[in-house]
C-alpha positions as CSV (number, residue, x, y, z in Angstrom):
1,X,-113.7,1.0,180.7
2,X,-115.0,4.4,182.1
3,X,-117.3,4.4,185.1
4,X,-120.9,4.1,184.9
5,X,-121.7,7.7,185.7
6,X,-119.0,9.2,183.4
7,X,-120.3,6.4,180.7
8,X,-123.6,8.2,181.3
9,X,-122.2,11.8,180.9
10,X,-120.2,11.2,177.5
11,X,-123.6,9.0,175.9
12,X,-125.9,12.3,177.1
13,X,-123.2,14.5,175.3
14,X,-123.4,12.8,172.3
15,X,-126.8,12.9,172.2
16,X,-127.3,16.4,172.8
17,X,-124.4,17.0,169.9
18,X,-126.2,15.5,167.4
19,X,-129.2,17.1,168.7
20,X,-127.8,20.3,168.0
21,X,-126.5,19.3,164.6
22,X,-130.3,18.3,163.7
23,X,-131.0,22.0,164.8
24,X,-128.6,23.6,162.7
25,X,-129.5,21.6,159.9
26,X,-133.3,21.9,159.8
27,X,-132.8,25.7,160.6
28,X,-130.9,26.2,157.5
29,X,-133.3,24.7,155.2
30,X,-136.6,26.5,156.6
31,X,-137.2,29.2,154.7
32,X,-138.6,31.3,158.1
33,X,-135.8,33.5,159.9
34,X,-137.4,36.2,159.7
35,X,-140.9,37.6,159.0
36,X,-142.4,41.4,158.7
37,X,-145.0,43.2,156.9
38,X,-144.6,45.4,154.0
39,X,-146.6,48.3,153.4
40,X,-146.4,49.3,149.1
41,X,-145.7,53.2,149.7
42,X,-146.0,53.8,146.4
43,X,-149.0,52.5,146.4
44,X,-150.5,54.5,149.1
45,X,-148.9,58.0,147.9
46,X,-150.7,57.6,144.9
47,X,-154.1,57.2,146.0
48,X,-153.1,59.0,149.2
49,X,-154.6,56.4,151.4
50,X,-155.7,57.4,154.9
51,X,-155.4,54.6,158.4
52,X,-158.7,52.5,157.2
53,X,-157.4,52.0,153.5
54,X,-153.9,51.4,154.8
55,X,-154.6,47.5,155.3
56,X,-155.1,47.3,151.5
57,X,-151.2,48.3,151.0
58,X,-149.9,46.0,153.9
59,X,-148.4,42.9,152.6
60,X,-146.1,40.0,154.2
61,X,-142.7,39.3,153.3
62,X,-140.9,35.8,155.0
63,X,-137.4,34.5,154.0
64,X,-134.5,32.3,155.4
65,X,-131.0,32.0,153.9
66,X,-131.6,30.6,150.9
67,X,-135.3,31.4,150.0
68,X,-138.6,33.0,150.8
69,X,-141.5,34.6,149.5
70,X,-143.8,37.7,149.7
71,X,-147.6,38.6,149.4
72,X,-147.7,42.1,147.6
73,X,-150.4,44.3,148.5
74,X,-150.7,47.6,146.3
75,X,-154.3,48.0,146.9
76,X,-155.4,45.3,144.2
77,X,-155.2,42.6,146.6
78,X,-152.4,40.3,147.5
79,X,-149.9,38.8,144.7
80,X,-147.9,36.1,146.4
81,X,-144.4,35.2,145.5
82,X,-141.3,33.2,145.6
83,X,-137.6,34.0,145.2
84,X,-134.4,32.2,146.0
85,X,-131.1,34.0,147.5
86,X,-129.0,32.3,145.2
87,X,-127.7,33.3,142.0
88,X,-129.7,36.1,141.7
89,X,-130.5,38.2,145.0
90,X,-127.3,37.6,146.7
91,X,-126.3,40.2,144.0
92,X,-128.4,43.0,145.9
93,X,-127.6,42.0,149.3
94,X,-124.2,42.1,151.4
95,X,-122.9,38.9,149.9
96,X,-119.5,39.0,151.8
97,X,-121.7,38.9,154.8
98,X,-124.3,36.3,154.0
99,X,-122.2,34.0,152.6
100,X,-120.2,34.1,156.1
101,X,-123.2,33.7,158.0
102,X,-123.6,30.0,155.8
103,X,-119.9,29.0,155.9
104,X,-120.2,29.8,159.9
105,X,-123.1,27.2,160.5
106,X,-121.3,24.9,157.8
107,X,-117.9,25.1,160.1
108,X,-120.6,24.6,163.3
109,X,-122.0,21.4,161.8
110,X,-118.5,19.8,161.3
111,X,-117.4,20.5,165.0
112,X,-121.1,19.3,166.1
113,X,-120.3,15.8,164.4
114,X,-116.8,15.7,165.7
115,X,-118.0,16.5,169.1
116,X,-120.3,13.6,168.6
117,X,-118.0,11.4,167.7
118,X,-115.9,11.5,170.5
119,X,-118.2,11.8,172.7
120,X,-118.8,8.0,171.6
121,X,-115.3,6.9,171.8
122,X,-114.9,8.4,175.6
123,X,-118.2,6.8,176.6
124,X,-116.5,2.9,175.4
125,X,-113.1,3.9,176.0
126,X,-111.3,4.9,178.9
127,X,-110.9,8.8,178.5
128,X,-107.3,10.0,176.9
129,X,-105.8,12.7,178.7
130,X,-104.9,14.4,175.4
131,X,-106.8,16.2,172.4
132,X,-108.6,13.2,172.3
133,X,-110.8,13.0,176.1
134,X,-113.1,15.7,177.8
135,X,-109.9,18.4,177.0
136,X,-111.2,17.5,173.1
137,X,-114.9,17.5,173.8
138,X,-114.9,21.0,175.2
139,X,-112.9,22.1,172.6
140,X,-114.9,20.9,169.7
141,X,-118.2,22.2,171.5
142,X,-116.6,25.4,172.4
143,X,-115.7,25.8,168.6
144,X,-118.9,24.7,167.2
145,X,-121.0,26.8,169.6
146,X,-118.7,29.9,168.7
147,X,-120.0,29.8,165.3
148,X,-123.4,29.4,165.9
149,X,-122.9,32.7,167.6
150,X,-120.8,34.1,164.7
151,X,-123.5,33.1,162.5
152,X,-126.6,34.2,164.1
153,X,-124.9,37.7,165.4
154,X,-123.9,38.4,161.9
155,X,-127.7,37.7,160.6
156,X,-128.8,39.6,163.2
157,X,-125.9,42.5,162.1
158,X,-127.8,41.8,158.2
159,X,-131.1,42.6,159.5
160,X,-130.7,45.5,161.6
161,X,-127.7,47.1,160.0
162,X,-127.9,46.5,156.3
163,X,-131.7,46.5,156.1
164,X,-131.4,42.8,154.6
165,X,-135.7,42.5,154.6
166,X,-135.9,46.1,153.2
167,X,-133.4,44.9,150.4
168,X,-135.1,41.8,149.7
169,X,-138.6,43.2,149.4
170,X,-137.4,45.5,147.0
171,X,-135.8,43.4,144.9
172,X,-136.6,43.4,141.1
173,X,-139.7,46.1,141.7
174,X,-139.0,48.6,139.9
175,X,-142.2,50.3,139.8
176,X,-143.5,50.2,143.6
177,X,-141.2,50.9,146.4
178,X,-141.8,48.7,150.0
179,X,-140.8,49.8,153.5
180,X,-140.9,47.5,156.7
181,X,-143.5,48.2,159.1
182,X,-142.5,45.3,161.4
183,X,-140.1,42.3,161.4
184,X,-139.6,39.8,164.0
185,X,-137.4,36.5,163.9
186,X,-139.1,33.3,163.5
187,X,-138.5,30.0,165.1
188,X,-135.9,28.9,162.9
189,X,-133.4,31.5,164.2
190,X,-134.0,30.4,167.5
191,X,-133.3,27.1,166.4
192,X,-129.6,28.1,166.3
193,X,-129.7,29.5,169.5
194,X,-130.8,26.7,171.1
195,X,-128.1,24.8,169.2
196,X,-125.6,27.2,170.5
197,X,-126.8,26.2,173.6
198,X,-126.8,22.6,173.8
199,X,-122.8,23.4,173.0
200,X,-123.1,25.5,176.4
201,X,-124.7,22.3,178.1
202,X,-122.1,19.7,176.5
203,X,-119.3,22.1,178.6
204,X,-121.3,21.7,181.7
205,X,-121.6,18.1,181.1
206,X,-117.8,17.7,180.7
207,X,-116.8,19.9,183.6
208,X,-119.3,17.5,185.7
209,X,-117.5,14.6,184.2
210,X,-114.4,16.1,185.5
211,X,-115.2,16.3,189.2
212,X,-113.8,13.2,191.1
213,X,-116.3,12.4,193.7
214,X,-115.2,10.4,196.9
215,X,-115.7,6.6,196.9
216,X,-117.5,5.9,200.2
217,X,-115.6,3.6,202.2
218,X,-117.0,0.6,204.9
219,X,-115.1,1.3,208.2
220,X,-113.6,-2.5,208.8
221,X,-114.2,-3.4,213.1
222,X,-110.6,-4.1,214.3
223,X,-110.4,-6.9,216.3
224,X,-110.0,-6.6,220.1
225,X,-107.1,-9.3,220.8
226,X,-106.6,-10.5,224.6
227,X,-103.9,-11.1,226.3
228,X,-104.9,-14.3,226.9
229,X,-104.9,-14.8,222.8
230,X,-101.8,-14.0,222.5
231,X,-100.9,-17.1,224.5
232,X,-102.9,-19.4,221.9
């Protein structure tokens, strides 16, 4: 059986690996990555629409990787919406890209699991020196947190480099045209990086594991024998 402290390390490592798989999960089905205003420029070039009107045209727009929704604001007050990603607007977006970004976190899950798993055999078991002890571990948290990264630098690459809000607010209006005014990620995007980052505490944890600290030893009085004992 392990020792105590290293029995301590491996259970806290499998609880922060599940923890981070709970992340990753809830983060993908919350539709609230990202989050912006629209204004309808359309809209406001046809009525030509000075600053104190402009807060008729400004809508919000809110959407994660598989669904969202909008408030339109063309000046007749707000018309709130709902759309899914799939079948339909994955069409109009980078779907190479997005796609990736979900079979990243997908990969991330299965390592996050595996990590957890042996996390639980090394914290019954004495720890194998192969694939399967704190060599393993780190290598299943180094993998899964490398694709949280993958996953949330490539959403990060959708949003700033193929306009992916200014492509989904326009999608299917074919009469007013939206640009983005401001767009900030929401807490579900940090959601993933703190997964990522639990991955970044499970290697600490292991490396810790790792260090062999000295046993303190009781210094044993030797005995003072006489001469005169020896005679006896």
């Amino acid at each position: 059986m392990p020792g105590c402290f290293k029995k301590t390390l491996f259970a806290l490592a499998s609880i922060v690996s599940f923890a981070s798989f709970i992340l990753t999960v809830v983060a993908m089905g919350t539709p609230k990555w990202m989050t912006g205003k629209i204004l309808c420029k359309t809209g406001v070039d046809l009525v030509n629409a000075t600053d104190p009107e402009l807060v008729k045209f400004i809508g919000e727009i809110h959407y994660g990787l598989f669904q969202g929704g909008k408030i339109r604001q063309c000046g007749l007050g707000g018309r709130p919406s709902k759309f899914t990603i799939f079948p339909h607007m994955v069409k109009k977006l980078n779907t190479g890209l997005h796609v990736m970004i979900i079979m990243f976190l997908c990969v991330a899950l299965f390592f996050s699991l595996v990590s957890f798993g042996f996390c639980i055999l090394n914290a019954i078991k004495v720890p194998y020196r192969a694939i399967k002890g704190p060599a393993g571990v780190c290598l299943w948290n180094f993998l899964a947190g490398g694709f949280i990264v993958l996953a949330v630098t490539s959403f990060m690459a959708a949003v700033k480099l193929h306009h992916l809000t200014e492509r989904i607010a326009n999608f299917r209006e074919n009469v007013f045209q939206f640009v983005i005014l401001e767009e900030q990620f929401e807490d579900c995007f940090w959601l993933c990086v703190a997964s990522a980052t639990a991955h970044a505490v499970n290697l600490l944890l292991m490396a810790v594991s790792g260090i062999n600290f000295p046993k303190i030893k009781t210094k044993t009085e030797e005995a003072n024998v006489a001469p005169e004992d020896i005679m006896y």
